[in-house]
N, C-alpha and C positions, 0 to 999 in steps of 0.2 A: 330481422326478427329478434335477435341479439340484443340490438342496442336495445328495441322497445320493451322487452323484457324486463333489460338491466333498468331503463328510465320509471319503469314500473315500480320494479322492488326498490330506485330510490324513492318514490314519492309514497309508497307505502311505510317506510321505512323512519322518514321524515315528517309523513302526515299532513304534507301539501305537494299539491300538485306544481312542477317548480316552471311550466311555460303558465299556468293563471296566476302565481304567484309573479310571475315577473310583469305580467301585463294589471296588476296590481298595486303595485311598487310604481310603477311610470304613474299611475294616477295619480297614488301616495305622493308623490315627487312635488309633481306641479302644484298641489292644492298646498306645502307648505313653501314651495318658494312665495307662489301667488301671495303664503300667510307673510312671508318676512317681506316682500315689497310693499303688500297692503300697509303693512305694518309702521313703513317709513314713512309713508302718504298719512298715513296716520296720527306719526308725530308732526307734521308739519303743521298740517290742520290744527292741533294742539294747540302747541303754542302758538301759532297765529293766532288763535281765536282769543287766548290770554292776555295776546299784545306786547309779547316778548320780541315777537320777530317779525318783518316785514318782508314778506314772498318777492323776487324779482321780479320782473315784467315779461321774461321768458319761462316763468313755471309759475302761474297765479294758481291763486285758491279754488277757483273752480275747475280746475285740470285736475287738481290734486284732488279734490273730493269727488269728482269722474272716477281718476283709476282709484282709487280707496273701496268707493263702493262696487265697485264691477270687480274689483280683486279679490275683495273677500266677500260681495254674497253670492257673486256665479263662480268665478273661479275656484277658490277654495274649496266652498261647502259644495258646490257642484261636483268638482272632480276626488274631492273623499267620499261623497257619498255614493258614485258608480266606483268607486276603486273597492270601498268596504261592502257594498252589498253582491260585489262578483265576486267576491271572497266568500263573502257569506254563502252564494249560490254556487261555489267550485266545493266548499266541505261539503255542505248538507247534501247536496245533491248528485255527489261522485265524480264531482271533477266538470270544468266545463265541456261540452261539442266544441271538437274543430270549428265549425262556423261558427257558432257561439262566440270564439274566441276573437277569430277572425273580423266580428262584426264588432267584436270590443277594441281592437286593434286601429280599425276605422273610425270609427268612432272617437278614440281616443285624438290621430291624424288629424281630421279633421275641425274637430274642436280648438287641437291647438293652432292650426293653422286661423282660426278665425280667431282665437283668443288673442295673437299675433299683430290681425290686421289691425285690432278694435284698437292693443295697446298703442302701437304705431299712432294711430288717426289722434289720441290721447297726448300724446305727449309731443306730437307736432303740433297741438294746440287747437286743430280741426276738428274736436268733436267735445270741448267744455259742458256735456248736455246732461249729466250728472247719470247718477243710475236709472232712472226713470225716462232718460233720453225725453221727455216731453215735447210733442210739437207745440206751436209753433218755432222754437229754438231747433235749428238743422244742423247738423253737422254733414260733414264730406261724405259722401255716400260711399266711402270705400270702410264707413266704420258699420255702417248699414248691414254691408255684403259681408263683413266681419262677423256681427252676429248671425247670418243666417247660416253661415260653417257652422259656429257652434251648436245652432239647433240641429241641424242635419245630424253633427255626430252625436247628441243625445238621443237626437229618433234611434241612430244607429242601435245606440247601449240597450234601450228600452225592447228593440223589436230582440234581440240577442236575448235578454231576460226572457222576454215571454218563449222564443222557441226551445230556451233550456226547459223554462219549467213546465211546459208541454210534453217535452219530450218524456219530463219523469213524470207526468202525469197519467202518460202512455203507457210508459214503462212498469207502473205502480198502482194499477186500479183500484179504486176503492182506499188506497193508505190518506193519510193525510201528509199535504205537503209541511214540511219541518218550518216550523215555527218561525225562524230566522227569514226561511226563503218566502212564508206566506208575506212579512211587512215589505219585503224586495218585490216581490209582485203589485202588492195594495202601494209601496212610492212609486215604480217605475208606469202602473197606469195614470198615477198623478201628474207623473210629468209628463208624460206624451200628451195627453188631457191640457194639461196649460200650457204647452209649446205653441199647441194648434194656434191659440191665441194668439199672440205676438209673433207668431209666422206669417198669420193674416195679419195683423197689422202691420209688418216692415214689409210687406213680398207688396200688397195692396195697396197700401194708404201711403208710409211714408216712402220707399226707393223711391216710387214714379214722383213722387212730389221731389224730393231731394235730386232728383236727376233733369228736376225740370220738366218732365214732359208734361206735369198737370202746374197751373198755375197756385190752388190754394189747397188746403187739407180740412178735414173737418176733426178737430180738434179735441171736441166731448167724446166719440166713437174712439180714434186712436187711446185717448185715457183710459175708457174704459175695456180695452180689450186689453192694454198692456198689464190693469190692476186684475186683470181672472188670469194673467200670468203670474205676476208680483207677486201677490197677498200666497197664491197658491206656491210657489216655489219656497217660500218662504217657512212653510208648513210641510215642506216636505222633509228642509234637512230639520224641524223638529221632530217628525215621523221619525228621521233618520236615526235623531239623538231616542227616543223614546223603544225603538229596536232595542238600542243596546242596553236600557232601563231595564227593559222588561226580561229579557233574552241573557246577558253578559253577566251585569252585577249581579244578578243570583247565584250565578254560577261563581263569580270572585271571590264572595264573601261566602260559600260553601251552605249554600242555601239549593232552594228548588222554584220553579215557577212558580207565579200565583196563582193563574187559574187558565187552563191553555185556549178554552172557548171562551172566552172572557176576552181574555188579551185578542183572540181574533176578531171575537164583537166590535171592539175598541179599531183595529185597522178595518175593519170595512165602515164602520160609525166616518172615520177621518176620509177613506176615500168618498162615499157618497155623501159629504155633508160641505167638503175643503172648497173648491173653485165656486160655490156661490157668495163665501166672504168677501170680496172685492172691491165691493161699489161699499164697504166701511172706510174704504178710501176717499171714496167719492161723497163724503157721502154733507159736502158742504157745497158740492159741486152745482150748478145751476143746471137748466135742462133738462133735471130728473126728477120726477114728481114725487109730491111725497110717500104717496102709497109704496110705489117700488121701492124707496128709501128705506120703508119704516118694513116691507118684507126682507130687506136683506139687515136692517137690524137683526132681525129675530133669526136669521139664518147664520150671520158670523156668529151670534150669543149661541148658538147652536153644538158649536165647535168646542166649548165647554164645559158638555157631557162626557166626553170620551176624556176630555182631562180631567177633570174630579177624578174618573172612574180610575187614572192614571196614578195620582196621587194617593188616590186611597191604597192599591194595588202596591204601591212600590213600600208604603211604609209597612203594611201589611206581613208583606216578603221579610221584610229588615228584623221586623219584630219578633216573628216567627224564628227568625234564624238566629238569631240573639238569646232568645227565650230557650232553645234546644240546646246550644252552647250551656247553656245554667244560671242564664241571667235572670234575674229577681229583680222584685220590685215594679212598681212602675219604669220606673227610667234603667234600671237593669241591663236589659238590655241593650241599650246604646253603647256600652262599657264594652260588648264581644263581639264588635264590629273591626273590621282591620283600620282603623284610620292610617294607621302608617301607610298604607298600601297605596299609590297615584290611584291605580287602576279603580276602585272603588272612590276615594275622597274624591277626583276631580270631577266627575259624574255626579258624584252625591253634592257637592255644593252646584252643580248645575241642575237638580232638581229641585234644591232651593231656591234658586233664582228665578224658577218659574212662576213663584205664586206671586213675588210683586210684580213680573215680566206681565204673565196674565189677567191681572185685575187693572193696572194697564192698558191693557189691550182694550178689556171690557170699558174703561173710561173714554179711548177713541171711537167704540162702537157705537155711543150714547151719543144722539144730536146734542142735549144741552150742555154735556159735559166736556165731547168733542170742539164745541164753538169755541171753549176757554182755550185750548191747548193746541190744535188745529195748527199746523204751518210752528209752530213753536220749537225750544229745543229738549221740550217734552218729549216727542217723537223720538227724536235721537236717543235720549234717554231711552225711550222703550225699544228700541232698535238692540242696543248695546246690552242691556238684561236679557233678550230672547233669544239674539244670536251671538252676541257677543262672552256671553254665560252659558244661558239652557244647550247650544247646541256648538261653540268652538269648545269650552271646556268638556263638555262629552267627548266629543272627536279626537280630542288631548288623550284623553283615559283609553279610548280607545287604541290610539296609536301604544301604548306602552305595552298591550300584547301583542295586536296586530304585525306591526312590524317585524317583532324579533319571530311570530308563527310566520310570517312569510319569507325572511331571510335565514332562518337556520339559525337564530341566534338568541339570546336568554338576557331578562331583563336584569344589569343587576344591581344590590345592595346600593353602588353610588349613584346610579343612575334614577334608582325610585327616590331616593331621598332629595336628588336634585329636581327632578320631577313634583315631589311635595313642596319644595320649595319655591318653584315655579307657578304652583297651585296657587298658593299661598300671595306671592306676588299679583297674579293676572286679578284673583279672588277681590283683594283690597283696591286694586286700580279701577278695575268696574264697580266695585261698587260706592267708590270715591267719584269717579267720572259722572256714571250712572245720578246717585244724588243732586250732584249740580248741576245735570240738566236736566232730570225733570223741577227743579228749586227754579232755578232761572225760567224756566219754561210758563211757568205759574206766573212768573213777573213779566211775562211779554217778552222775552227775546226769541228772536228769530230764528229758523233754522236756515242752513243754506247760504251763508251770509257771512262774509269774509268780514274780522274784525274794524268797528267802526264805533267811536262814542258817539254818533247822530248830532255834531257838534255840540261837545259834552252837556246831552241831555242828562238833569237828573236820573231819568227813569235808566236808560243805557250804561251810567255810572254806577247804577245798584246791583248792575248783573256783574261787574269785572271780579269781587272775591268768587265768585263761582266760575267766570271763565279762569281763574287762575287755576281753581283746582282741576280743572277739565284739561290746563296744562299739565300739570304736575300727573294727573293719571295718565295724559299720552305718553312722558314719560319712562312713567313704571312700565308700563303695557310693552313698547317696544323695547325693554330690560325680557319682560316677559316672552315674547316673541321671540328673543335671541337665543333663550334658553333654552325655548320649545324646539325652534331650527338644529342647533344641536344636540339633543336628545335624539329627534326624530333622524341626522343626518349618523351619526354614533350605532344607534339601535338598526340599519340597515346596512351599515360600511364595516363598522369595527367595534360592536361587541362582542362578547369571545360565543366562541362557537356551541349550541348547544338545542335542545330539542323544546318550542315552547307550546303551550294547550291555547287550541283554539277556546274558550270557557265559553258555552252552553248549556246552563241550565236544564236541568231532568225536572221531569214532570214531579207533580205531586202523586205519591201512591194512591190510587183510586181514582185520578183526575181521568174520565173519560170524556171523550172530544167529541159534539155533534157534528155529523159530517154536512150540515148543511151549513156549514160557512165553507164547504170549498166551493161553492155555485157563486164563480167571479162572475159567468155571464149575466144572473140576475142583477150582483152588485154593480156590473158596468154598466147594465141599462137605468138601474135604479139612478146613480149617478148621473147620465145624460137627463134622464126626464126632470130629476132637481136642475140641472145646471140649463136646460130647458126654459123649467120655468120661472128662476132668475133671470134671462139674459135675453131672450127671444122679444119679447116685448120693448125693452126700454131699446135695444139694436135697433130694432126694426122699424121703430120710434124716432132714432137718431138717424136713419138713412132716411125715410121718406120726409120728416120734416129737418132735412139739414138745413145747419145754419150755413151762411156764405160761405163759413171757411176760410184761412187765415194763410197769406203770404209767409213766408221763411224768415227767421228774423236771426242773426250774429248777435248776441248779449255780448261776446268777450271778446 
């Protein structure tokens, strides 16, 4: 009864709870090793693509661009963003349940164990299938089995979230749940939501094909069930990065929320509106008519609303809080913001980077505009703006409180400025890199595509100043990368010891909250019935009029 006492009045004492904090820190861990391996795979691809350097026979290009993309957009932004929203749900909510914990534990286990297999299958060269793994291209089914760990320990993290914030729902009648932990609820239904997806598709369609027991696969079906996983995973560690938009930098920069029903409009708008985007992937794709095509048009352009509503919101906040400082003028303002500060700058230029990331997007959404850019190194470009900006540079900014609030430690003077400076570098890389592919992208080069002049085609010759710069930015980036690794590894091992603010934002004086945005049940049925009546039809479409179906094929 002693020790639990004494473990009490430390974690009171401290302001984290130090067994969620440690099962926090392990997430933390992995999603920045995952960032400095991604990182390395990163440069390779680089300058390959510039034509500086020729891959071996025993580590080609399409290994490398395998683990690059499975490193950093499941693993990294994956395991920050259960590490940061069970932080999130350990303050706001009192601390995690034992099984809560337990299941994040597992969860964690498990994930890495598949995270494991998958690298493995990777870098033995038995699964070149890129992030998209596509049939008909098979890998070894033990990378198959690989991912289905990892989904298990997300279901795990997901069902632990919900039975936390059940519990304080229990516990709390009628309050409303803390702002932090309602966007942790509205991701973690997202992702259980898009697991299902790509669960059915490896458990169903590809193992028993990869194992042999079925001869062919149907090809359009597996696409489509793996892009209502993609497209949506994707949008969730932007959810992720948009939390701490909403929620953190008000509180950095010594401001208040914008609008607390509002900002929850905006997470149920994202959870009921997010997994019908998908087939914008699809959406050059044969097989699917154009009706369905031209409804999931209008359903990812949908996804649109809550970001305006974003944009407007966040400058709103800034202005307001600038304007109370004593700022004048029109542009006033912007003068009584911290730019010195990581925590605010790297965040704020990743909310920058959203408006050309998103209008972007809106160009893949568009069939005519789509046709131009389609398979292109356009894409990449727009890859590298949304998560490569919008959502690792938020995750950066985050890391410079988070960490030192969950290890007892304080951010300091050389470490923010080395952090600015880091900013500063990733900042110019992307948007160096960024440039040149969507520039070359417009002139037809290809994505996916290991360096080749198409025996020095004209046209192939015109892209090489731009693959150069696309080297020169993998460069800088993993300069960037190294600096991130040690910050993040410094700020939980050996920075000097001290007390840091979890920073959440207080409401606005007056701002009362309608309680019917805590009715998740409504929002999760509303959500199945959209995600219904996107996907039920053209499925159901695709199994009774299957095509043959396609034999297993080795590309590498």
């Amino acid at each position: 009864m002693s020790a639990q006492t004494l473990k009490d009045k430390t974690n009171e004492v401290l302001g984290v709870n130090l067994e969620d904090a440690k099962l926090t820190k392990s997430y933390l861990l992995v999603a920045f090793i995952a960032l400095l391996l991604g990182g390395l795979f990163g440069l390779l691809q680089g300058i390959n693509r510039a034509g500086l350097i020729e891959l071996p026979t025993w580590l080609n290009y399409y290994q490398v661009l395998t683990a690059h993309g499975l490193l950093l957009i499941v693993v990294f932004s994956g395991f920050f963003m259960i590490g940061y929203f069970y932080s999130g749900l350990s303050h706001t909510l009192g601390g995690l349940l034992p099984k809560v914990r337990k299941l994040g534990w597992i969860g964690y286990g498990l994930s890495m164990f598949g995270t494991v297999l998958v690298v493995i299958m990777v870098l033995m060269n038995e699964a070149s299938v890129l992030f998209t793994f596509y049939p008909p291209m098979k890998a070894n089914p033990i990378f198959y089995f690989g991912l289905v760990f990892v989904v298990l320990g997300i279901w795990a993290c997901c069902f632990g979230a919900f039975i936390q914030v059940a519990n304080w729902r229990k516990e709390n009648k009628g309050q409303h749940l803390p702002i932090l932990s309602f966007f942790a609820t509205g991701a973690f239904i997202l992702l259980l939501a898009c697991t299902l997806f790509v669960a059915v598709e490896v458990l169903f369609l590809i193992l028993p094909w990869s194992l042999g027991w079925v001869d062919t696969i149907n090809v359009m079906l597996a696409r489509t069930l793996f892009w209502a996983f993609g497209h949506t995973a994707v949008n969730i560690w932007y959810m992720t990065a948009v939390s701490a938009w909403y929620v953190i930098v008000p509180r950095v920069i010594g401001g208040t929320l914008w609008n607390d029903t509002l900002t929850r409009v905006v997470v149920v708008a994202l959870v009921i509106m997010n997994i019908t985007g998908g087939f914008h992937h699809q959406i050059v794709d044969p097989g699917i008519s154009d009706t369905i095509k031209y409804m999931h048009v209008f359903m990812s352009l949908a996804i649109g609303f809550p970001s305006l509503m974003t944009a407007y919101a966040l400058f709103v906040v800034m202005e307001r809080t600038g304007r109370r400082k004593g700022g004048k003028g029109v542009f006033g303002w912007l003068k009584k913001l911290p730019w010195g500060d990581v925590r605010f700058l790297a965040p704020f230029i990743a909310m920058l980077a959203f408006a050309p990331a998103g209008a972007g997007g809106i160009a893949q959404t568009t069939f005519q505009l789509n046709s131009v850019v389609h398979n292109t190194m356009w894409v990449v470009g727009h890859f590298h703006l949304t998560l490569g900006m919008s959502v690792a540079m938020t995750f950066f900014g985050i890391s410079y409180w988070l960490i030192p609030y969950l290890s007892g430690r304080v951010l300091t003077p050389a470490i923010n400025k080395l952090g600015v400076i880091q900013t500063i570098i990733w900042s110019g890389a992307m948007i160096l890199m960024a440039f040149a592919m969507h520039t070359a992208g417009l002139f037809g080069s290809p994505r996916r595509t290991s360096y080749t002049t198409y025996g020095d085609h004209a046209a192939a010759l015109g892209w090489d100043p731009y693959m150069m710069l696309i080297g020169i930015g993998a460069v800088l980036l993993l300069i960037g990368v190294l600096i991130q690794f040690y910050v993040v590894i410094n700020l939980m091992f050996f920075a000097p010891k001290g007390q840091t603010e979890f920073p959440i934002a207080p409401k606005e004086p007056g701002d009362v909250t309608g309680y019917w945005t805590e009715r998740w049940g409504v929002w999760v049925v509303l959500m199945i019935i959209v995600v219904a009546m996107a996907y039920v039809v053209p499925i159901v479409d695709m199994i009774v009029n299957a095509p043959p179906g396609s034999p297993p094929f080795r590309t590498w």
